[in-house]
N, C-alpha and C positions, 0 to 999 in steps of 0.2 A: 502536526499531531504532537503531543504531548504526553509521555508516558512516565508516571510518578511511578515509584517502589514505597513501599512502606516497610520497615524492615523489624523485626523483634526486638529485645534489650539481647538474644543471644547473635543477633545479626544477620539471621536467616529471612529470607524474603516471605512475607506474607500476605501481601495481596500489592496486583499490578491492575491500575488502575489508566485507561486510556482515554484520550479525548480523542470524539469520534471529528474529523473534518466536513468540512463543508462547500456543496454548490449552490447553485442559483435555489433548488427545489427538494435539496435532498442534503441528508445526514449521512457520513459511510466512515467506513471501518472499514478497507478492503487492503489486511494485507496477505501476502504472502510469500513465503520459503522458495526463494528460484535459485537450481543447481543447474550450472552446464561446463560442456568443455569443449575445450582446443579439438580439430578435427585430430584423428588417431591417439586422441588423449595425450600429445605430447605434451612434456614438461616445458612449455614456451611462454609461461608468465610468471618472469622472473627480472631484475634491476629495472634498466631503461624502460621494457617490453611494461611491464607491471606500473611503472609511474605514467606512461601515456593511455593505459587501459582503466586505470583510477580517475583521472580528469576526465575520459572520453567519456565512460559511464558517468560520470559527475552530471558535464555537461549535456548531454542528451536525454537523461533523466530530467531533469528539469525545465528542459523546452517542452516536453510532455507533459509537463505536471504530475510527474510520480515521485514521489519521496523515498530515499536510500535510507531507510531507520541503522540497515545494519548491512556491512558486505564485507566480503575477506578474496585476496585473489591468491589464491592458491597457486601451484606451481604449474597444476593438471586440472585445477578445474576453477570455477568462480561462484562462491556463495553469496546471494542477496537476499535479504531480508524488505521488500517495497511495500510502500502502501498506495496500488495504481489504483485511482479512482476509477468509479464504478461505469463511466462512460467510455472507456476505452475496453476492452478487453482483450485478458493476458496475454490470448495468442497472437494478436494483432502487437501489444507492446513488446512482447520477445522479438519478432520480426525486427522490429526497429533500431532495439542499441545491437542487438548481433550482427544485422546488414550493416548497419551503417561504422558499427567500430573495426569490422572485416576493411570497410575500403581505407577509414582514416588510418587503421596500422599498416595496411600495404603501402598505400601514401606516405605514411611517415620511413617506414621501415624496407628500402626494397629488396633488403637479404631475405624477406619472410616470402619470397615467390618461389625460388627456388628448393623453400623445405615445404612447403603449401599447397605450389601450382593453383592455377584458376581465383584467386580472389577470394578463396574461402578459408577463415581461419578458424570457424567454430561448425562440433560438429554436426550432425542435422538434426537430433533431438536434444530436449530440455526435462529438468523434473520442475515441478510446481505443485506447492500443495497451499492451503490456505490456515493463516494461523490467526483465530478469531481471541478473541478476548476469553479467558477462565469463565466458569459458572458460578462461581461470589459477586463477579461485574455485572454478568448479567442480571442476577438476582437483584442486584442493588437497584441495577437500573429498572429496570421494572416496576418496583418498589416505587423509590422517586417519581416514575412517570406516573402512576395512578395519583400519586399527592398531588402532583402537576396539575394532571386533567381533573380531579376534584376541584381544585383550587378555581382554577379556569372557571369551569363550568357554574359557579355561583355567582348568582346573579345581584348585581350589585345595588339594585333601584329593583322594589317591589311592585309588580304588575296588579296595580288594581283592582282591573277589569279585564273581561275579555276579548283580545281586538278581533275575533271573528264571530263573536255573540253579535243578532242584533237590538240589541236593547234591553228594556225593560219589560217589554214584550212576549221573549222567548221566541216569537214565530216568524 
C-alpha cells in the first residue's frame, strides 16, 4: 500500500491519499489500530526483549500477508497500525503473531518462565479498531469511479441494427 500526504505552503497536512491493495478478485483497504499487552501489563518489552519482538512481528506478519504501515513497542504495551487483508480475519490474525511470538520468546529467552509461568507472555485480550481512509478520499473516489464506469460504458463501434429484431418484417 502506498500512502502519499500532501501537505500546505504552511506545512500542515491536507489531504492523505491511499492506494487501496489488491487480490485475485478484490480491491481492500483493510486497516487497522491493534493495542495489546504483556500478561499483568508488565513493563517486559524493553533492549534485547524489544529487538527480538520487532523481527518476530516483522517476520510473521509477512508470512501472513499483513502489512505493518506503522508499530511502536512500548515498555507495557504494543501499538500496530496493519493492513490485514480482507481474507483472513482480525481475530483469527491476532491469535497468530500473539501465540506464536509467546513460544519464539520463551524459546529464545528462558528467564521469561519464571516471571510468566505457562507459555504465556501476552495477556488475553486485545483492542482493535478499524482506521478507513478520511471523507475527501472517499468523495474523490467515488467521483473518479463514475468518470471510470462512464468512460467504460461507451460503446465504441455503433450498433446498426438490432441483434434480436427479426428483420424487416417486425414479426
Amino acid at each position: 500500500m502506498v500512502i502519499v500526504q500532501v501537505a500546505s505552503p504552511e506545512g500542515m497536512v491536507i489531504a492523505v491519499a491511499q492506494k487501496a491493495n489488491s487480490l485475485a478478485h478484490t480491491k481492500w483497504l483493510c486497516n487497522h489500530h491493534i493495542v495489546f499487552s504483556p500478561k499483568y501489563r508488565r513493563k517486559a518489552i524493553y533492549n534485547e526483549y524489544r529487538r527480538d519482538l520487532a523481527q518476530i512481528f516483522r517476520d510473521l506478519c509477512q508470512w501472513k500477508g499483513v502489512e505493518i504501515i506503522e508499530g511502536h513497542l512500548m515498555p507495557d504495551h504494543v501499538h500496530m497500525l496493519a493492513g490485514i487483508p480482507p481474507k483472513i480475519s482480525v481475530s483469527s490474525f491476532m491469535g497468530y503473531p500473539r501465540g506464536k511470538s509467546s513460544l519464539l520468546m520463551f524459546d529464545r529467552h528462558a528467564n521469561l518462565k519464571h516471571e510468566f509461568g505457562n507459555r504465556r507472555f501476552w495477556a488475553e485480550g486485545y483492542y482493535v479498531s478499524t482506521a478507513g481512509p478520511d471523507e475527501a478520499t472517499i468523495a474523490k473516489h467515488v467521483r473518479e469511479q463514475e468518470r471510470a464506469d462512464i468512460a467504460q460504458d461507451r460503446p465504441g463501434v455503433k450498433e446498426y441494427e438490432d441483434p434480436f429484431a427479426r428483420g424487416p418484417q417486425g414479426g
